[in-house]
C-alpha positions in Angstrom: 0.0 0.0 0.0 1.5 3.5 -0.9 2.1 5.7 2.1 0.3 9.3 1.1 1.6 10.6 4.2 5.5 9.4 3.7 5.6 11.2 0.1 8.6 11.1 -1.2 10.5 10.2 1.7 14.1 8.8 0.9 14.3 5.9 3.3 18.5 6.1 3.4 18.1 9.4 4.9 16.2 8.5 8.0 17.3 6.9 11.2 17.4 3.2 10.9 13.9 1.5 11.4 15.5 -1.3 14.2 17.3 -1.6 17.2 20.4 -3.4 18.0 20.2 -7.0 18.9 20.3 -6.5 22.1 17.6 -4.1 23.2 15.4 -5.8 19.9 15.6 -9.0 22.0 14.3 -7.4 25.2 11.7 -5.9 23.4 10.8 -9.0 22.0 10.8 -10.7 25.5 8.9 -7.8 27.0 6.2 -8.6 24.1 6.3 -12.2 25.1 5.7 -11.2 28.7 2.2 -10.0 28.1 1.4 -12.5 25.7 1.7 -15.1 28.1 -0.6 -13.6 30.6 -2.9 -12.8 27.8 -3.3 -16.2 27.3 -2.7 -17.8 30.4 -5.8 -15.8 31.3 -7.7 -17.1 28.7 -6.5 -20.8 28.7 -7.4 -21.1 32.3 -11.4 -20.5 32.1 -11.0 -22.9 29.2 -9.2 -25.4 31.1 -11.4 -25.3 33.7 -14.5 -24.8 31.5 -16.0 -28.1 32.9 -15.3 -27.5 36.4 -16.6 -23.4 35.7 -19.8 -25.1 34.6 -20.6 -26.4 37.6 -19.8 -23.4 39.6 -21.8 -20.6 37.4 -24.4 -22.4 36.2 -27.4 -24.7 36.9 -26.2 -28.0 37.3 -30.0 -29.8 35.8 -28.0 -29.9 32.2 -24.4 -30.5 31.9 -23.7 -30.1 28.0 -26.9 -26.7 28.7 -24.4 -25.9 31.3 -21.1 -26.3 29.1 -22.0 -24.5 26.3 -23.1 -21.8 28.3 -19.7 -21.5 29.8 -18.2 -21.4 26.3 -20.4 -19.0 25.4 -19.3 -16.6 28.3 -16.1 -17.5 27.1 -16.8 -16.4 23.2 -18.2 -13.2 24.7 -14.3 -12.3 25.4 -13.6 -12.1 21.8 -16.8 -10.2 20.9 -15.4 -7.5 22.9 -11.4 -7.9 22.0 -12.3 -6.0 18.2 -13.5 -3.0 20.4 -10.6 -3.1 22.6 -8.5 -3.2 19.7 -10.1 -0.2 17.8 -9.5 1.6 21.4 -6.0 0.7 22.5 -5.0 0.8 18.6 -6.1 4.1 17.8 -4.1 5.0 21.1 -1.2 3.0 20.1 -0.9 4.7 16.2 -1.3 8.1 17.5 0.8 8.1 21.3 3.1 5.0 20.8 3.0 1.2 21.9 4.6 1.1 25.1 2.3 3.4 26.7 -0.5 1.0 25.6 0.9 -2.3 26.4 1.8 -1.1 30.2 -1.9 -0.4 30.5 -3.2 -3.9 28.6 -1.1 -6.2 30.7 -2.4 -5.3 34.0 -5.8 -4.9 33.4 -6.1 -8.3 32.0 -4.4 -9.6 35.3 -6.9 -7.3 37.5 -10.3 -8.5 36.0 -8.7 -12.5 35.8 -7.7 -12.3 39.5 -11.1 -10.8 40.5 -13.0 -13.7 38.6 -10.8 -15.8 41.1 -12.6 -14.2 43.8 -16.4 -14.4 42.4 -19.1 -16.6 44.2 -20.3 -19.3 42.4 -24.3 -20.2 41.1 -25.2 -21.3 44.8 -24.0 -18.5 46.5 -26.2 -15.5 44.9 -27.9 -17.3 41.7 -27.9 -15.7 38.6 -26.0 -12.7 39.9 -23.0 -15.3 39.1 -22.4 -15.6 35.6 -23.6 -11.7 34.9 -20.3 -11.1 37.2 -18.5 -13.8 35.4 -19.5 -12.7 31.5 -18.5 -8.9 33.1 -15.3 -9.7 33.9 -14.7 -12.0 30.7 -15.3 -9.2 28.9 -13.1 -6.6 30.5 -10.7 -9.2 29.8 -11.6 -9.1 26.4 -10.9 -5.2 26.1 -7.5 -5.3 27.2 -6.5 -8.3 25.2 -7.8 -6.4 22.1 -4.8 -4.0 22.6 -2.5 -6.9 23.8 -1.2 -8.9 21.0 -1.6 -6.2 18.2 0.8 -4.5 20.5 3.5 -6.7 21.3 3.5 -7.6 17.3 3.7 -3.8 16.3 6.7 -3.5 18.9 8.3 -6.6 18.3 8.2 -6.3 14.5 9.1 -2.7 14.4 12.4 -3.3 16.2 13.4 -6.2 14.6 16.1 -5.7 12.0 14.5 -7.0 8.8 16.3 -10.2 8.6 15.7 -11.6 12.0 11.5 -10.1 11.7 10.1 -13.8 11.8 12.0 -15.5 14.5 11.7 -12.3 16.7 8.0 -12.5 16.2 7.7 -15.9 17.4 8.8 -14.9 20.3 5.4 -13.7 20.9 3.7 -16.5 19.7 5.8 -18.5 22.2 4.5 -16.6 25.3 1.0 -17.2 24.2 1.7 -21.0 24.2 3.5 -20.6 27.3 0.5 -19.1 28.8 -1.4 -22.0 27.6 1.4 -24.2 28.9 1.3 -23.0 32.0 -2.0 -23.1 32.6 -2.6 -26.3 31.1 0.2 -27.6 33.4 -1.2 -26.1 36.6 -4.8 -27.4 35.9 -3.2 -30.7 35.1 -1.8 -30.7 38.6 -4.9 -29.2 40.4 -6.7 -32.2 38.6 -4.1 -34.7 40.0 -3.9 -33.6 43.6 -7.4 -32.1 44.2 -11.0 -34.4 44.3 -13.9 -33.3 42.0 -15.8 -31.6 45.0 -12.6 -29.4 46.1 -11.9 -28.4 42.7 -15.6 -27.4 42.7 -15.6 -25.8 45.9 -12.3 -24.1 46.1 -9.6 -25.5 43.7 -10.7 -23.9 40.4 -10.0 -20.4 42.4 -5.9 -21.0 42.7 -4.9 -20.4 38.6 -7.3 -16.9 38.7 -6.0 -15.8 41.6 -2.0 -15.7 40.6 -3.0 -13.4 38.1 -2.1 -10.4 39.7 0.8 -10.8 41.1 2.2 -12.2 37.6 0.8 -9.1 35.7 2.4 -6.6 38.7 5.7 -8.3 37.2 4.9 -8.1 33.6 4.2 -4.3 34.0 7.7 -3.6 36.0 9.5 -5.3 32.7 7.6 -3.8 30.3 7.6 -0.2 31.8 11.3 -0.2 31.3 11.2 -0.7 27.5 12.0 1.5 24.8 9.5 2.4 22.5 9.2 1.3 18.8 11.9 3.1 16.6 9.7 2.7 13.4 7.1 4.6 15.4 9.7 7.2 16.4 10.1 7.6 12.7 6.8 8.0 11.8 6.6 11.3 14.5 9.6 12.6 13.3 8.5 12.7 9.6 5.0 13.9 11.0 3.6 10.9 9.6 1.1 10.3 12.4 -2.4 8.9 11.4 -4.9 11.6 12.2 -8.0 8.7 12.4 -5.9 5.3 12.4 -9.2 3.3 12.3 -10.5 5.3 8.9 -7.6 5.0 7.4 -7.5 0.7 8.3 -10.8 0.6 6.5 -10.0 2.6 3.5 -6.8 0.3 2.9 -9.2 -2.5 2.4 -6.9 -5.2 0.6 -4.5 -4.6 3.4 -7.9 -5.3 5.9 -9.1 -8.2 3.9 -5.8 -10.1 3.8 -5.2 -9.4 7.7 -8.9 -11.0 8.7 -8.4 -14.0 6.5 -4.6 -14.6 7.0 -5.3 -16.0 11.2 -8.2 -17.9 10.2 -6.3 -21.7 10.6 -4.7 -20.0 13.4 -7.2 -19.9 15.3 -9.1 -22.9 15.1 -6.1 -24.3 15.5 -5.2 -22.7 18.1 -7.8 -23.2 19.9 -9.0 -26.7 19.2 -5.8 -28.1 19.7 -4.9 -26.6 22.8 -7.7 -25.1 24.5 -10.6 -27.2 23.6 -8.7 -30.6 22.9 -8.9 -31.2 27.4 -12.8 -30.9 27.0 -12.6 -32.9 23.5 -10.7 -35.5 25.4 -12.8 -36.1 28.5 -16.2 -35.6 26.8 -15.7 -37.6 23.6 -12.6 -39.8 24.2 -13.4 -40.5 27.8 -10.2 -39.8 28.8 -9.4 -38.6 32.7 -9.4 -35.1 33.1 -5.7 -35.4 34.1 -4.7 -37.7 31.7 -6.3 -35.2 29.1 -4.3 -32.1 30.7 -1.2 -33.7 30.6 -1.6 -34.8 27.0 -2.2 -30.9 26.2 0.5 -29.6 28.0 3.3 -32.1 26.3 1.8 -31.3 23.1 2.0 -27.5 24.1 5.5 -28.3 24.8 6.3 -29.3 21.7 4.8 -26.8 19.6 6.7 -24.1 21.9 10.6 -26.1 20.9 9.7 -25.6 17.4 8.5 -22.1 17.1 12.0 -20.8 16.9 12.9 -23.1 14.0 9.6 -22.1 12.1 10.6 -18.4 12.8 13.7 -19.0 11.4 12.4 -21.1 8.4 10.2 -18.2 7.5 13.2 -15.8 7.9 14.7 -18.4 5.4 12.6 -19.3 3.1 9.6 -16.4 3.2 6.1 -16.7 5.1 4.6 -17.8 2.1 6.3 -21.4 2.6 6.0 -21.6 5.7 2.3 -20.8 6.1 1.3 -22.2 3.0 2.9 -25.4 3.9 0.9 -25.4 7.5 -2.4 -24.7 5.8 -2.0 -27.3 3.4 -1.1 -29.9 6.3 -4.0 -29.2 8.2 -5.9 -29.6 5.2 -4.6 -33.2 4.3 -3.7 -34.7 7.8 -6.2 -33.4 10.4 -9.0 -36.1 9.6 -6.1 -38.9 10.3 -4.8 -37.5 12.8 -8.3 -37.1 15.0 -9.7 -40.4 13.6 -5.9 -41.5 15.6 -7.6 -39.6 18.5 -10.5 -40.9 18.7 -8.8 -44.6 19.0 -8.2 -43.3 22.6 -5.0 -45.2 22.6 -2.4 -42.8 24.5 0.5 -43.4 22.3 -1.7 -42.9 19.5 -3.6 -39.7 20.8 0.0 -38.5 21.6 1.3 -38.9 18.5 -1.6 -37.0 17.0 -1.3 -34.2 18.9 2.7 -33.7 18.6 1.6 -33.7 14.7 -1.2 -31.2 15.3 1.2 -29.8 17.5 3.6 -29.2 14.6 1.5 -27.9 11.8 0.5 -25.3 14.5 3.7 -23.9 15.2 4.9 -23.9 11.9 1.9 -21.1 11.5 2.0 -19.5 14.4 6.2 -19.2 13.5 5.2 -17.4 10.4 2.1 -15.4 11.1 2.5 -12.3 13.0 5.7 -11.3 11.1 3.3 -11.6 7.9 0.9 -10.0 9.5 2.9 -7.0 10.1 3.8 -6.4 6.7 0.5 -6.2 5.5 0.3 -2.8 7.0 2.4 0.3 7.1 3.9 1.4 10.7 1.4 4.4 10.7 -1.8 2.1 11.2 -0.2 -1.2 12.0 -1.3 -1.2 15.5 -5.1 -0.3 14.9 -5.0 -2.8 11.5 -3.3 -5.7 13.7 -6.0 -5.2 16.0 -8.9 -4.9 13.8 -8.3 -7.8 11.6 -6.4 -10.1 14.0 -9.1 -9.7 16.8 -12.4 -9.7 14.5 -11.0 -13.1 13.3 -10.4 -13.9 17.3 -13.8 -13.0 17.9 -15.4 -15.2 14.5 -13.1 -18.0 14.7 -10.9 -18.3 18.0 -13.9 -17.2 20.5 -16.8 -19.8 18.9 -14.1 -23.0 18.3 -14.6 -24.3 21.3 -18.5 -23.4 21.5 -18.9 -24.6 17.8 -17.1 -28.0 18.0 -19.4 -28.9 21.0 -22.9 -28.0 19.2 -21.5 -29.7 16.0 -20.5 -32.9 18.2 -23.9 -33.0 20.3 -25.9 -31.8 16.8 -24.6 -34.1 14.7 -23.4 -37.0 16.6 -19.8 -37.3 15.0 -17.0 -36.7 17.1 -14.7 -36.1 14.2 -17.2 -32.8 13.6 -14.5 -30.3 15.0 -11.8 -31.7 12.3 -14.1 -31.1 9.2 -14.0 -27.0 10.9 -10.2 -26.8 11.4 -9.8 -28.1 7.5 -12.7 -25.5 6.1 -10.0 -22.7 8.1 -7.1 -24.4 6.8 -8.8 -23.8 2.6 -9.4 -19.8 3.7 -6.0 -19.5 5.1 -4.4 -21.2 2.2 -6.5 -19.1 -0.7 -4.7 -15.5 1.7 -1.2 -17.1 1.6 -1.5 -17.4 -2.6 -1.7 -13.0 -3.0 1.3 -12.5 -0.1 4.1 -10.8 -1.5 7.2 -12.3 -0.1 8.7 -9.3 2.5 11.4 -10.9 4.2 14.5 -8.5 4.5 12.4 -5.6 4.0 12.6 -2.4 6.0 8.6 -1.6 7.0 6.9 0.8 5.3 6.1 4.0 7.1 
């Protein structure tokens, strides 16, 4: 997209778009920081979604009661495009670090307080109002969240390291989900059904706090983005960042349909795939947990060499190559699943596992060359949170109704191949970008 604003800026002239490796790899740890307690924050009321269930809602129906749990949870997502047209017109007109110090402490306040809500029997139906209240001030702040980190990491990257310094990010957000899926697991393992009920499902909620308090000390300390820096020196700012994101509409277009295999794989494979294993596979619920997390565990070791390989070889091979293995192997590899043999289910998921990583290695440095530095932030957030909200938020409540509609527990894979054929169409029009300085 041509820059009106930039004119005829000679880019040699201008101070370099990066830092040096050093304060580019803090950066790109501080992003990682509040990507994990993004996500740890969301993973845990999925986790726990059967146990939350119980505790907000009626117990007369338990699939009524589940999907309205992952309904509370899709809420979350309804509200992240609005947070993200908030915090990104803040972050495109005042800078990302101011924003990011804001997002990553709210989403640890409003976590830590669902830690402390009653539960159904306590004061009725007053409970899940509280519940959706709270999910969706978490959804606010995690609008701004992970459009931030991805502005900020990208835009202090030096151009040949963009996609393995991007990962980064995408390997707090499975280290959210790791620990959280590792914490449950334990709580599972040491706690009975009734104290998890009673008292357990409290413990993950309330660490919040102190973990975003932490989070907010590192990231307060951070630089802000050079390429932003740039853009205010050359008086480049974006007077409405949100009207200029919908005029660039191919940029738009390609940004909502780019995460759409992302996400249901994301979020089948590691948030739903506990619940997928208990209620269809009749697994334990720790045996399920501690699949999860091992397959977690993998798909965080690889990130780094999908970065790399997309560094390498261009986000076009990388994410193509992901789409296209979701779209030929996930059948298999649930029909493997659904054997309920635990090498076999183990073997799935590390697959799964796999094909995930290699997208999430490539995507958010892809992503943030589809738009220039001056609305990056408020195009990152619309596109990559609408598609949260369509696809991420209604996995989970989707592959349930589909399962209990329809009867077939292999219902969810048919969904995460439909994302994988969107995905795959977006990755034909990229224009390879690796090794290029951002545009302004």
């Amino acid at each position: 997209m041509t820059d009106p604003a930039a004119g005829s800026l000679d880019r040699t002239t201008q101070p370099p778009q990066s830092l040096d490796a050093v304060s580019a790899r803090r950066v790109a740890w501080g992003g990682a920081i509040g990507s994990a307690m993004e996500f740890y924050d969301f993973a845990v009321y999925g986790y726990l979604a059967s146990t939350l269930a119980t505790v907000f809602f009626p117990k007369e129906d338990t699939t009524a009661g589940l999907l309205a749990t992952f309904a509370v949870f899709a809420a979350a997502f309804i509200l992240r495009p609005i947070g993200g047209i908030l915090f990104g017109h803040i972050g495109d007109r005042r800078g990302r670090k101011r924003v990011l110090t804001v997002t990553i402490l709210s989403m640890a306040t409003a976590t830590f307080l669902i830690g402390l809500l009653p539960g159904y029997g306590g004061i009725g139906v007053a409970a899940p109002i509280l519940l959706l209240v709270l999910r969706c001030l978490q959804g606010l702040a995690a609008g701004g969240e992970i459009a931030g980190a991805v502005s900020y990491v990208a835009e202090a990257a030096r151009p040949a390291r963009r996609g393995i310094l991007c990962s980064t990010t995408e390997m707090g957000s499975l280290t959210g989900f790791l620990v959280a899926s590792g914490l449950v697991a334990v709580l599972n393992q040491t706690l009975t059904t009734e104290q998890m009920v009673s008292w357990g499902w409290r413990i993950p909620f309330l660490i919040a706090l102190p973990a975003g308090v932490v989070g907010f000390y590192v990231r307060s300390r951070l630089e802000d983005s050079p390429a932003f820096a740039r853009v205010q020196r050359n008086d480049a700012i974006a007077r409405v960042p949100l009207a200029e994101t919908f005029r660039a509409l191919p940029e738009l277009l390609k940004g909502l349909a780019l995460p759409v295999a992302d996400f249901a794989g994301y979020y089948l494979i590691f948030l739903f795939m506990p619940t997928y294993l208990r209620q269809t596979v009749h697994l334990s619920a720790s045996t399920a947990a501690w699949l999860t997390t091992f397959a977690i565990i993998v798909a965080i070791a690889a990130l780094p060499l999908f970065g790399h390989l997309a560094d390498r070889f261009g986000r076009r091979v990388v994410l193509g190559g992901s789409a296209a293995g979701y779209l030929v192997l996930t059948l298999p590899l649930f029909l493997l699943i659904r054997t309920g043999n635990l090498v076999a289910v183990a073997a799935a998921l590390v697959v799964l596992a796999l094909i995930q990583s290699a997208t999430m290695g490539a995507m958010f440095a892809a992503l943030a060359e589809v738009f220039p530095t001056r609305i990056r932030f408020t195009g990152i957030a619309v596109s990559f949170n609408v598609t949260a909200a369509v696809i991420g938020g209604t996995a989970p409540y989707v592959s349930t109704w589909l399962i209990a509609r329809t009867g077939n527990g292999l219902a969810p894979s048919f969904y995460l191949m439909v994302a994988a054929v969107v995905t795959l169409a977006v990755v034909a029009t990229l224009r390879d970008r690796r090794g290029e300085l951002l545009d302004i």
